[in-house]
C-alpha positions in Angstrom: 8.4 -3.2 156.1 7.2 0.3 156.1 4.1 1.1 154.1 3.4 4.4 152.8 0.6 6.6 153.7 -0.9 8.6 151.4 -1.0 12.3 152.1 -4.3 14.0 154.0 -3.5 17.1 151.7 -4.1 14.9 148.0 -7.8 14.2 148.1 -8.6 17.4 149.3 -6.1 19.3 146.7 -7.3 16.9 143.6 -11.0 17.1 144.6 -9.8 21.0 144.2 -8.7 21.1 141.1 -11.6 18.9 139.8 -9.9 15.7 139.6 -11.5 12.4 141.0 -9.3 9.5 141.9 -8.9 5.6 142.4 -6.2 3.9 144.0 -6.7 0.3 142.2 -4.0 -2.7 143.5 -3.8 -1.8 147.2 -2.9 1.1 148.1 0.0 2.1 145.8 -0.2 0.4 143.6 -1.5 2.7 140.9 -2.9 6.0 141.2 -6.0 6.5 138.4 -6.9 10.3 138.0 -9.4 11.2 136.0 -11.0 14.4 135.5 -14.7 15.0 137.1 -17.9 15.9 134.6 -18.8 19.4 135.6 -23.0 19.2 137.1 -25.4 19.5 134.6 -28.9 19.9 135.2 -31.3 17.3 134.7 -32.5 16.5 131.4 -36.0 16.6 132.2 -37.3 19.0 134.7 -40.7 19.3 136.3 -42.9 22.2 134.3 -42.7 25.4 136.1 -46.6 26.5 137.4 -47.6 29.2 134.6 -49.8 31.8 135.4 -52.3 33.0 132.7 -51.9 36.6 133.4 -47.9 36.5 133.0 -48.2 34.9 129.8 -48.2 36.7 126.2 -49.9 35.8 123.0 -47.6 34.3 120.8 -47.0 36.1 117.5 -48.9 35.0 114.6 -49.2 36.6 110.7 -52.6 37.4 109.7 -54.1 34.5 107.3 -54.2 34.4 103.8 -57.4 35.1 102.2 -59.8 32.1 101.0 -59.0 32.6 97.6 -55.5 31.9 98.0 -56.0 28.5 99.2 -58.5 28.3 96.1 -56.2 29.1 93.2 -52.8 27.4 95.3 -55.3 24.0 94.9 -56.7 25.1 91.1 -52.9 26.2 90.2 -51.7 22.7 91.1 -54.2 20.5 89.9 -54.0 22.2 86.2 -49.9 22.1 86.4 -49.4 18.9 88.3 -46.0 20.2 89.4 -44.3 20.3 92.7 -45.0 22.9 95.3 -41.5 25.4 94.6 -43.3 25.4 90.2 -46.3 26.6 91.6 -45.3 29.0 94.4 -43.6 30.7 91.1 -46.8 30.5 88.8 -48.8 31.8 91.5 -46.5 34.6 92.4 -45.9 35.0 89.0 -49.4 35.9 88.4 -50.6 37.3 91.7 -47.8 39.5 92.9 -48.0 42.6 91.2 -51.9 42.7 90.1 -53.2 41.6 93.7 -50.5 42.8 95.9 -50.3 38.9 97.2 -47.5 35.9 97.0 -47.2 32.8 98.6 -44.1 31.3 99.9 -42.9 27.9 99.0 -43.8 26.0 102.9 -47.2 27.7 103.0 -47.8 26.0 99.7 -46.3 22.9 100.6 -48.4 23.1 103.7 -51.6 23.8 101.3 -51.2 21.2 98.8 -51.1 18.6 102.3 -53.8 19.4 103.5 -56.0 19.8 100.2 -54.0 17.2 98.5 -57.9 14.9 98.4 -59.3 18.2 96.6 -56.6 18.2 94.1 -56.8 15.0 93.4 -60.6 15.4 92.7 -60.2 18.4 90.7 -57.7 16.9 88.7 -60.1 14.1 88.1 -63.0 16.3 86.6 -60.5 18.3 84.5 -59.5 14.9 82.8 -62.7 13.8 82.6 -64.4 17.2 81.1 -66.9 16.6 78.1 -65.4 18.5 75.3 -67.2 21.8 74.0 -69.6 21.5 71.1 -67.9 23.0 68.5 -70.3 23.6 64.7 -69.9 21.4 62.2 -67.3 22.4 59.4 -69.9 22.7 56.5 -67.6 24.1 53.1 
């Protein structure tokens, strides 16, 4: 019984073309190719050293001034609506005569982190002792 060898040139021609291979049942018996991942790097990676003097100051906008953050926080307390209603009523009011507007994620952002100040404010606007107001005498 002759048995057939496989031929020296295969590996090296499929490992070539980037094709792995199996021989499962003996050595014949079936010939599995399959096709090789390309090499990928490593998902995580050790950080690279930095050095202070290589490395520039990221880019940031100039802050808002405090009075923004005031009347963002008095704005929603008195309208009780969602940040997008009073990014409009404050732009509304403040674009043209003050030069200023507010974008809806920096009043998102503002009414999270005041959100206790707000909540307060509404609080002593519901509260409020009404103004005395004269007696009706006719």
């Amino acid at each position: 019984m002759h048995v057939l060898q496989p031929l020296p040139l295969l590996p090296a021609l499929l490992s070539f073309l980037g094709f792995g291979f199996a021989l499962l049942h003996g050595h014949f018996g079936l010939l599995v190719l399959f096709r090789q991942r390309p090499f990928r790097r490593r998902r995580f990676q050790l950080p690279k050293p930095i050095c202070i003097a290589d490395k520039k100051p990221a880019h940031r906008t100039r802050a808002k001034p405090a009075w923004v953050v005031k009347e963002v926080v008095r704005l929603a307390a008195l309208s009780g609506e969602g940040c997008r209603s009073v990014e409009m009523l404050f732009n509304r009011l403040h674009a043209v005569r003050d030069n200023m507007t507010a974008g809806k994620s920096y009043v998102s952002y503002t009414l999270r982190k005041h959100r206790y100040e707000i909540e307060l404010l509404r609080r002593n606007i519901k509260n409020k002792s009404p103004c005395p107001v004269p007696v009706n005498d006719t």
